[in-house]
C-alpha positions in Angstrom: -20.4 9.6 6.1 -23.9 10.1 7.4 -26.5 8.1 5.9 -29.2 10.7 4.1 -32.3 9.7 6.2 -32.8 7.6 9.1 -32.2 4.1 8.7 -35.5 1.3 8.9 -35.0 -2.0 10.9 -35.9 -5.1 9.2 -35.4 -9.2 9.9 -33.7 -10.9 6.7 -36.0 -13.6 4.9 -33.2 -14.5 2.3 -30.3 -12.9 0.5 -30.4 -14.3 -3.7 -28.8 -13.4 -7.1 -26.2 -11.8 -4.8 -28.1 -8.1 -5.6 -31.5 -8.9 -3.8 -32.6 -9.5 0.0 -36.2 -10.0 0.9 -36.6 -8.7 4.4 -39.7 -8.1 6.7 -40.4 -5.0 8.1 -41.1 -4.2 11.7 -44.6 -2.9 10.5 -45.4 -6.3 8.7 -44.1 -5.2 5.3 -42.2 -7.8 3.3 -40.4 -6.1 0.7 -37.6 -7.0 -1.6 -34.3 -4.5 -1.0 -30.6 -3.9 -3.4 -27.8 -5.9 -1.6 -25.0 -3.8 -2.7 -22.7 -6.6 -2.4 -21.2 -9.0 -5.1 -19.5 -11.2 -2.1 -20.4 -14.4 -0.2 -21.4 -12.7 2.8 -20.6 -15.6 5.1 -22.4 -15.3 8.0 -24.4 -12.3 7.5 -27.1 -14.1 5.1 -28.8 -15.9 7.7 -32.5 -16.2 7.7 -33.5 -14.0 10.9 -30.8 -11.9 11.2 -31.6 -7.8 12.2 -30.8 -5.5 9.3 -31.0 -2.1 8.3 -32.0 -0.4 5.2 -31.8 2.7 3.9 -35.0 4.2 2.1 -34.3 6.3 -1.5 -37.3 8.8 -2.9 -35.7 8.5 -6.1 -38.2 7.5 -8.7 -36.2 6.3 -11.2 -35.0 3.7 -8.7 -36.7 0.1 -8.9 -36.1 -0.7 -5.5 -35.9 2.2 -2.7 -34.7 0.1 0.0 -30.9 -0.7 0.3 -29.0 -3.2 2.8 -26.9 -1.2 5.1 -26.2 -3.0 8.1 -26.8 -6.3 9.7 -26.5 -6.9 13.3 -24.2 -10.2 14.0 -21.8 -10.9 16.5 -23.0 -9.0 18.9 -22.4 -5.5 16.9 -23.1 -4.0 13.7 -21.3 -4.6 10.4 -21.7 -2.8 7.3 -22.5 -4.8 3.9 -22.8 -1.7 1.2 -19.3 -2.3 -0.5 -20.1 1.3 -2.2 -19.5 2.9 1.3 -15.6 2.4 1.9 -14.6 4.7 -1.5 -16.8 7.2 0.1 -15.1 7.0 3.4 -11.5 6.7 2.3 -12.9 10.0 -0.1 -13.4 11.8 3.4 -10.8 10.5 4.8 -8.2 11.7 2.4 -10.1 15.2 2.5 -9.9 15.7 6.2 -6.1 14.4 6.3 -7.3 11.8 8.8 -5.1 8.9 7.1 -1.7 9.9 8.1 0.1 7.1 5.9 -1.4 8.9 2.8 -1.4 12.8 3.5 0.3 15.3 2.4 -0.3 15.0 -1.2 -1.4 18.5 -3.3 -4.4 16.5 -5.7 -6.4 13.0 -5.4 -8.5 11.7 -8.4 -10.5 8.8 -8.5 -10.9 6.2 -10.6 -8.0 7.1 -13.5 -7.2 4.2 -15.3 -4.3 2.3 -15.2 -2.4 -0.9 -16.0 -4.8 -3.4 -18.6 -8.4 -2.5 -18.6 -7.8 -1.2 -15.0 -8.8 1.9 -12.9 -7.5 2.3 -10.0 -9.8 3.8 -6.5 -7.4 6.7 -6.1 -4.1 8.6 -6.9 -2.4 10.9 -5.0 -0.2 13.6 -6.7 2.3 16.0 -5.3 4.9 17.7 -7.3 7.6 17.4 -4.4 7.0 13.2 -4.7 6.3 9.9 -6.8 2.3 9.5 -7.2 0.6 6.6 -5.5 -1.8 4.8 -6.5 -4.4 3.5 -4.4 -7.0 0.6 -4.7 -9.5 0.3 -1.5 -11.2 -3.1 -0.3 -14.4 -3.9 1.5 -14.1 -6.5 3.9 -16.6 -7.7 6.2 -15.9 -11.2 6.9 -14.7 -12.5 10.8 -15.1 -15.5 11.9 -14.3 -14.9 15.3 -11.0 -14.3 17.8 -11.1 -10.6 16.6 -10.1 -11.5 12.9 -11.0 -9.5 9.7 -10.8 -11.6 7.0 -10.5 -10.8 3.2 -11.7 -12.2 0.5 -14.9 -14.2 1.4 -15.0 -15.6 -2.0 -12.7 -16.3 -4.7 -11.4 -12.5 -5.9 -9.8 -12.6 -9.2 -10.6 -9.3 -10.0 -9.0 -7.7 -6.4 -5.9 -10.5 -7.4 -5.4 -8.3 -10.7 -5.5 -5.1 -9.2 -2.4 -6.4 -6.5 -0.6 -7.0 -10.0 -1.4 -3.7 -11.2 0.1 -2.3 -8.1 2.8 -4.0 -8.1 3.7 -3.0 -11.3 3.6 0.9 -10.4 5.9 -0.2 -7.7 8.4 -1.8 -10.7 7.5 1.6 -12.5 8.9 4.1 -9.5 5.4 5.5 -8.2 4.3 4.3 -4.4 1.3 1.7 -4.5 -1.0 0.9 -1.6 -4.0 -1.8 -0.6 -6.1 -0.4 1.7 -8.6 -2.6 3.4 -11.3 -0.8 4.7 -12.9 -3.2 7.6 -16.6 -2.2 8.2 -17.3 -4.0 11.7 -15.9 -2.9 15.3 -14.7 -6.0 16.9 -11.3 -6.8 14.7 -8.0 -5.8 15.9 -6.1 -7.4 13.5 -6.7 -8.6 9.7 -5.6 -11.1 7.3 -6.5 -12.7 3.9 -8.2 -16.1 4.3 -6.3 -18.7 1.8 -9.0 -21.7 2.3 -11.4 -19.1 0.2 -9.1 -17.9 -1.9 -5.8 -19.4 -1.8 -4.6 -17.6 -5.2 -5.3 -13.9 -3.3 -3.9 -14.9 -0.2 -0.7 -15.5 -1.5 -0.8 -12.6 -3.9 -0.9 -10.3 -1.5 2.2 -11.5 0.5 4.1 -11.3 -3.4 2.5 -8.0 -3.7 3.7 -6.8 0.1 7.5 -8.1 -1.2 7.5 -6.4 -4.0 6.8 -3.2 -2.2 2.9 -2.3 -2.1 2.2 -1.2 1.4 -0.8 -2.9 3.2 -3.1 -0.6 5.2 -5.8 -1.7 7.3 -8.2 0.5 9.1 -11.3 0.0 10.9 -14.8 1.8 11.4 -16.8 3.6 13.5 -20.5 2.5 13.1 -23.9 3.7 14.4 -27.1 3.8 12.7 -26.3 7.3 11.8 -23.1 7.4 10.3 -20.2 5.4 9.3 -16.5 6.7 10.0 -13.2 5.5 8.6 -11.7 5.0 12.0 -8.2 3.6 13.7 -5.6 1.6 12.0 -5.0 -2.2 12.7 -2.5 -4.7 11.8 -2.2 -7.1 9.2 -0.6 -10.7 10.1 1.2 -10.6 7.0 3.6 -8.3 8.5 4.6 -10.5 10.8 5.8 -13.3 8.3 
């Protein structure tokens, strides 16, 4: 996924009402950007930080600049949680997941279960559909670790239920998280922010919804889906 025009560095002045980020431009500019990003953020909100924003000539839009990309850790990691359908969307396309190819059709966002639509679903005539829901995550806290949720998730706790239930119903269900930072090698849920998710997601993994994990490639240019890593919960 290449970002549509080149990408403007800024210093972050304060992230609020989860949606807005004032930020100060190299050039002196402060100006208030979208944050495209209902979570906590932990970590990536701190006055100071480098970020970069993308610039929209829309003119219907009431604020051209969006977060991107904030540098922490020593690397980049993306924040835009609109970004990982649009990857896994490629993805799919190119074949480059190899846990999910091989299927004739993919739609997005058909509903399913109550009140729910699920990211994806994969058809084939030769085998059961599968439904796929896709995560952001974003969160490490250090020793390599992607974390997910960063906040309470009651609405990513649902979907695991919805899944599960396809499972139940005969179709293949999968959560895949897509982790938008290069310095994880291995992922898990983290159960002091959201105990409730954590453990849903070991029920879910029971009952048969497979966990998929993959990393990104990340540059100022362009974000890739990139190479699968593990999730600890497979090794309880």
């Amino acid at each position: 996924m290449q970002f549509p025009s080149p990408l403007e560095r800024a210093r972050l002045v304060q992230r609020y009402k989860r949606f807005f980020a004032d930020v100060a431009m190299e050039d002196g500019r402060e100006l208030t950007a979208h944050c495209p990003n209902p979570g906590a953020m932990l970590g990536l909100i701190l006055p100071g930080l480098p970020v970069w924003l993308s610039v929209s000539d829309s003119p219907t839009r009431k604020l051209p600049h969006t977060l991107e990309l904030v540098e922490a850790d020593g690397g980049l990691v993306g924040v835009n949680t609109m970004h990982p359908n649009r990857l896994v969307a490629e993805a799919l396309a190119a074949g480059a997941i190899p846990e999910l190819a091989g299927y004739a059709e993919v739609r997005r966002e058909v509903k399913y279960g109550v009140g729910s639509r699920v990211d994806f679903l994969l058809t084939d005539p030769a085998k059961p559909p599968c439904w796929l829901e896709i995560k952001n995550c974003h969160l490490s806290r250090g020793g390599g670790l992607a974390e997910f949720p960063d906040c309470v998730a009651a609405r990513s706790l649902k979907h695991l239920r919805e899944l599960s239930r396809e499972v139940e119903a005969g179709a293949r269900a999968v959560m895949l998280f897509v982790i938008q930072r290069t310095d994880c090698s291995l992922f898990d849920t983290a159960p002091d922010l959201d105990p409730a998710y954590a453990a849903g997601l070991l029920d879910a993994s029971s009952r048969g919804v497979e966990v998929l994990c993959y990393a990104c490639d990340m540059s100022r240019e362009a974000l890739v889906l990139g190479k699968r890593i593990g999730w600890r919960g497979e090794r309880s």
